[in-house]
Steps between C-alpha positions, in 0.01 A plus 500: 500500500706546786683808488707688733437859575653739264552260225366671191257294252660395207325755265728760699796370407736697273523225242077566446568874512742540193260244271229749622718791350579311197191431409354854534764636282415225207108698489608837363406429168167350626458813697594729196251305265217532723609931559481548102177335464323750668556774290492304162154330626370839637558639147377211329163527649485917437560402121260226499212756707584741244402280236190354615369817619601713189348197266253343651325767726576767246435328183830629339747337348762288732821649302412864602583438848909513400392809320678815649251726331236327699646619841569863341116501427386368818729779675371808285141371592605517856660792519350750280401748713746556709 
């Protein structure tokens, strides 16, 4: 424990910095996992809300929600008067 001014501690040496950089460079694919999960979970969910409220709520068939004609209905019923 006895240390003479401006000694640095032994975390600060250069030896400790370079595993520090190697080791951040080895999590990229970690990093890129966790980035594409967003999306595909976001969209997972949308598709699953879609489902459950189109067939449960609605009391229509499940399979209409990957309908296109569906969405072409819903969008006339919207915006017929205009």
């Amino acid at each position: 424990m006895d240390r003479g001014k401006g000694q640095p501690f032994p975390r600060d040496t250069q030896e400790v910095k370079t595993k520090e950089r190697a080791r951040r460079g080895k999590n990229w694919p970690i990093v890129m996992i966790k980035i594409l999960m967003v999306p595909l979970l976001l969209f997972f969910s949308l598709v699953i809300g879609l489902m459950i409220g189109y067939g449960v709520v609605g009391h229509k068939p499940t399979s209409e929600v990957f309908d296109l004609g569906t969405y072409k209905h819903m969008w006339d019923l919207l915006f017929a008067g205009t």
